[in-house]
Kinemage of the C-alpha trace (Angstrom):
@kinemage 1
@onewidth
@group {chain A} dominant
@subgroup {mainchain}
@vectorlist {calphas} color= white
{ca unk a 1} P -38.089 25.341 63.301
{ca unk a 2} L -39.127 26.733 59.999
{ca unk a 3} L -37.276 26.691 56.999
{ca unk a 4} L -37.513 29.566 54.227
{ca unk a 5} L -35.964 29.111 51.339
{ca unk a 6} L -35.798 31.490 48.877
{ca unk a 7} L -35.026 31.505 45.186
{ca unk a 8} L -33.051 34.271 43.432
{ca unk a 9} L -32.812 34.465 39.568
{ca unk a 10} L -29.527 33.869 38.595
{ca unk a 11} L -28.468 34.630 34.641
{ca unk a 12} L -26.017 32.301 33.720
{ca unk a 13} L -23.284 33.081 30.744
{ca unk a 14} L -23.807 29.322 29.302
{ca unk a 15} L -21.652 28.599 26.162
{ca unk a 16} L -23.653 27.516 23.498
{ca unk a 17} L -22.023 25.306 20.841
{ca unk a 18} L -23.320 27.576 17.847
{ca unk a 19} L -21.557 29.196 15.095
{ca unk a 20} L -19.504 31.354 16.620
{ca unk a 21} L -17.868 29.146 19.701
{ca unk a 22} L -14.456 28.267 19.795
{ca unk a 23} L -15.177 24.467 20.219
{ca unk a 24} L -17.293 25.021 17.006
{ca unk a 25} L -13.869 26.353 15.242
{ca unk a 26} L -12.155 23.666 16.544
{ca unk a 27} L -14.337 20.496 15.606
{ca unk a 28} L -14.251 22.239 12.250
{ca unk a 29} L -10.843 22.320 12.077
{ca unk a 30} L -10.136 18.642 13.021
{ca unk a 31} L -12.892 17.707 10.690
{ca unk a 32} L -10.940 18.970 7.781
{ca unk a 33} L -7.797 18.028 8.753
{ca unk a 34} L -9.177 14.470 9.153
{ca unk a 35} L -10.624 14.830 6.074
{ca unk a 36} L -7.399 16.191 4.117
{ca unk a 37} L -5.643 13.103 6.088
{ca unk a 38} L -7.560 10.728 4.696
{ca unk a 39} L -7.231 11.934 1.438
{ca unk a 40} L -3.596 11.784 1.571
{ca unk a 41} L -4.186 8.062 2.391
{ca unk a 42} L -6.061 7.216 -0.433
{ca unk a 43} L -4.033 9.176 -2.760
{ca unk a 44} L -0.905 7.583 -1.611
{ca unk a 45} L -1.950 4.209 -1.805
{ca unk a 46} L -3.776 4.746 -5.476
{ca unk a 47} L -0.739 6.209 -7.124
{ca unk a 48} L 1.646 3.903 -5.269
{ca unk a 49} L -0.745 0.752 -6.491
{ca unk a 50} L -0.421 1.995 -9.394
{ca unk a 51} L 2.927 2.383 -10.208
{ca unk a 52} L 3.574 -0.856 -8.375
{ca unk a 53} L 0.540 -3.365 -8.707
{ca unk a 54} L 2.225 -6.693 -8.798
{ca unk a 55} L 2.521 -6.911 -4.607
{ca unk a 56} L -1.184 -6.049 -4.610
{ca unk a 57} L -1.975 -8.212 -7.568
{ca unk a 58} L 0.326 -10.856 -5.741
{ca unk a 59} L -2.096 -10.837 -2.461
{ca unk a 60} L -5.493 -10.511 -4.240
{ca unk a 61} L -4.597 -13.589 -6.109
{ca unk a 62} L -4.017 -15.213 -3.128
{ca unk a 63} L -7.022 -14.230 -1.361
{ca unk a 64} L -9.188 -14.867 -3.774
{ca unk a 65} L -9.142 -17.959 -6.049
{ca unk a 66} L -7.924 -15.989 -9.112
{ca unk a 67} L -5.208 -15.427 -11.346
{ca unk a 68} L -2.049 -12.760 -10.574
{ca unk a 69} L -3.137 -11.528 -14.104
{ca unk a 70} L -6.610 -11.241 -13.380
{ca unk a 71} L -6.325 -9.805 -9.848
{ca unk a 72} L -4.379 -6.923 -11.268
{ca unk a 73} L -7.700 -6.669 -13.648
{ca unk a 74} L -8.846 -5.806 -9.558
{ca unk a 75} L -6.160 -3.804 -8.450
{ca unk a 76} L -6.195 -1.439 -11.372
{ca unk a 77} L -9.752 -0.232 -10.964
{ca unk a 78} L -9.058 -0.046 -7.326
{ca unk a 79} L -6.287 2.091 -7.321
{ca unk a 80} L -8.013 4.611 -9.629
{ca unk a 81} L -10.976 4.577 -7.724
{ca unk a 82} L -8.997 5.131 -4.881
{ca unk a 83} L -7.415 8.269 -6.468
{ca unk a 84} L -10.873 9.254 -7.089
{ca unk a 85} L -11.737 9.422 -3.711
{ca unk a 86} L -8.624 10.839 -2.260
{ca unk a 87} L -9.624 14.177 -4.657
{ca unk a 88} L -13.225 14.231 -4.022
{ca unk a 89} L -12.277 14.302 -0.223
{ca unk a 90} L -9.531 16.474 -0.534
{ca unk a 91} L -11.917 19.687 -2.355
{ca unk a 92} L -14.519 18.455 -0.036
{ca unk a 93} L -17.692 16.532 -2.376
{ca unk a 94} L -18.989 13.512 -1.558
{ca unk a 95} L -17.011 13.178 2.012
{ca unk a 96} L -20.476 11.283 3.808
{ca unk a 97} L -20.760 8.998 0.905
{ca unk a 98} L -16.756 8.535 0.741
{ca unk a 99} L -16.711 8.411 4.405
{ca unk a 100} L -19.153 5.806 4.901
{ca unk a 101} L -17.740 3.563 2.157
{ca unk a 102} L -13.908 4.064 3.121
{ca unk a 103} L -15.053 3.316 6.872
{ca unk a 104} L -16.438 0.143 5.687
{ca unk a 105} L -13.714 -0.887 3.204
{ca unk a 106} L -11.180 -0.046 6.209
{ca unk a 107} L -13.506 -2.266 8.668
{ca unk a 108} L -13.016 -5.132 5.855
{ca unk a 109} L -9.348 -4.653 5.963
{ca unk a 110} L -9.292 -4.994 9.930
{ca unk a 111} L -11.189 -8.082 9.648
{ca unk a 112} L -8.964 -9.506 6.929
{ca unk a 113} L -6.058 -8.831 9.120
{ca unk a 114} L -7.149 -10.067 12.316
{ca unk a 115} L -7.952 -13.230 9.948
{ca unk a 116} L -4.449 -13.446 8.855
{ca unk a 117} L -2.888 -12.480 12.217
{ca unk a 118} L -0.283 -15.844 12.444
{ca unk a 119} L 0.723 -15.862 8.736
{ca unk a 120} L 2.199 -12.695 7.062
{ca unk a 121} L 1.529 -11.936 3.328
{ca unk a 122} L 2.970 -9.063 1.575
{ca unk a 123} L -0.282 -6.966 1.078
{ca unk a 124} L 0.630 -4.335 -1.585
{ca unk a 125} L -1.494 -1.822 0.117
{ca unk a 126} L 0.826 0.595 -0.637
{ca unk a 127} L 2.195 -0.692 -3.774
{ca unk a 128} L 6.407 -0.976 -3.575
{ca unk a 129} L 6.737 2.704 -1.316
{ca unk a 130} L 5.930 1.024 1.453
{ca unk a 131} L 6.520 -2.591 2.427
{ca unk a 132} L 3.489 -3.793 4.230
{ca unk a 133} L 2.040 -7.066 5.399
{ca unk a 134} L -0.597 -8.572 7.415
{ca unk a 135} L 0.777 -8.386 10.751
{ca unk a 136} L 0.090 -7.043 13.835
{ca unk a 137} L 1.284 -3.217 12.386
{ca unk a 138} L -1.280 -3.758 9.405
{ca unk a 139} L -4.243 -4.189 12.535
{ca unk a 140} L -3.184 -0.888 14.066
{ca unk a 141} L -3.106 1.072 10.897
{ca unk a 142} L -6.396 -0.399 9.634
{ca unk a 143} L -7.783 0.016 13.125
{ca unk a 144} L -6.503 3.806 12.897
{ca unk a 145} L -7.322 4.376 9.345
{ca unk a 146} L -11.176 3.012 10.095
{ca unk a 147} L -11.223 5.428 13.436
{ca unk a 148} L -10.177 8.581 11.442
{ca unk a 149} L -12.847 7.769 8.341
{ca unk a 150} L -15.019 7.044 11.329
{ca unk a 151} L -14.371 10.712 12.506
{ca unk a 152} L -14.756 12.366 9.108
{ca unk a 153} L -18.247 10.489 9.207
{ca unk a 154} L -19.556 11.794 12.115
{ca unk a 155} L -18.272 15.388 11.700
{ca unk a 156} L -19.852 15.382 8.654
{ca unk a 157} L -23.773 14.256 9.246
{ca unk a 158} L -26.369 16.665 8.948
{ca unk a 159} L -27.718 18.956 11.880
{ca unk a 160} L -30.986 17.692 10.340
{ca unk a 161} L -30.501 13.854 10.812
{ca unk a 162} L -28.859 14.265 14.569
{ca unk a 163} L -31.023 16.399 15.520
{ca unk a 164} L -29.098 19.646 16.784
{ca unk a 165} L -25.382 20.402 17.032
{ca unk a 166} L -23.298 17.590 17.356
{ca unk a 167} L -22.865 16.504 20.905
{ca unk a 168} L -19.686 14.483 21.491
C-alpha cells in the first residue's frame, strides 16, 4: 500500500508584532504607564523626604556609622536627586539610564530589607506621609517597586541591542 501525500500551499494571515498590531499598542501603553508609575514613586518619596528628612536621616545614621546630622547631609541630595528622576521619567529622557539605576537602587533596598527582616526600623522612605519600616510590607513593595523599574527597563531597550521586536 502506497502512500501519496500531497502538499497544498496554504497562506496564512500570521500577526506580526510590528507597528501597527494591537499587542504593539498595548506593550506601549503599559510601558508608559509603568513609566509614569514610577515617576510618581520617586516624586513622592523626594518631596516627602524632603519636607520630612529626620525619619530618613534617623535610619541612615543607623545604617551607616554616621551622624543624624551628617546622614541628612545624605538624605538631602537623595531626595533631590530623586525628584530629578521622577521628572526625567515622567517627560520621558533618560528612562534606560534611570531605569537601570532605580532597578538597582530598588534591588539594594530588597536586600537591605530581607537583612533587617526580624528587627523593624522606621525607614523614612517616604519621609512623615507615610509611616514605613523594614518589615515584611517594606520586602513586597521593594520587591514590586524593583519588578515595575524592571519592566520600564525592558520595554525600553533598543530593537538594535535585542535584536528584533521584543519577544516576551
Amino acid at each position: 500500500m502506497k502512500t501519496i501525500v500531497t502538499q497544498q500551499k496554504m497562506q496564512l494571515q500570521i500577526p506580526q508584532h510590528g507597528s501597527g498590531s494591537g499587542l504593539t499598542v498595548l506593550r506601549a501603553r503599559a510601558s508608559s504607564v509603568a513609566r509614569v508609575l514610577l515617576a510618581s514613586v520617586f516624586l513622592l518619596s523626594g518631596i516627602s523626604k524632603l519636607h520630612s528628612p529626620a525619619s530618613a536621616s534617623a535610619f541612615v545614621a543607623d545604617v551607616l556609622p554616621t551622624s543624624v546630622h551628617a546622614a541628612r547631609m545624605i538624605v538631602i541630595p537623595l531626595s533631590l536627586a530623586e525628584i530629578g528622576a521622577g521628572f526625567l521619567l515622567l517627560f520621558n529622557r533618560w528612562v534606560m539610564t534611570l531605569a537601570l539605576l532605580s532597578s538597582l537602587f530598588f534591588l539594594s533596598a530588597l536586600t537591605l530589607g530581607l537583612l533587617s527582616l526580624g528587627e523593624e526600623k522606621a525607614c523614612g522612605c517616604f519621609g512623615d506621609l507615610l509611616p514605613s519600616q523594614t518589615d515584611e510590607w517594606f520586602v513586597l513593595r521593594s520587591l514590586a517597586f524593583l519588578f515595575l523599574s524592571l519592566f520600564v527597563l525592558r520595554s525600553n531597550v533598543p530593537q538594535s541591542i535585542t535584536g528584533g521586536p521584543s519577544k516576551w
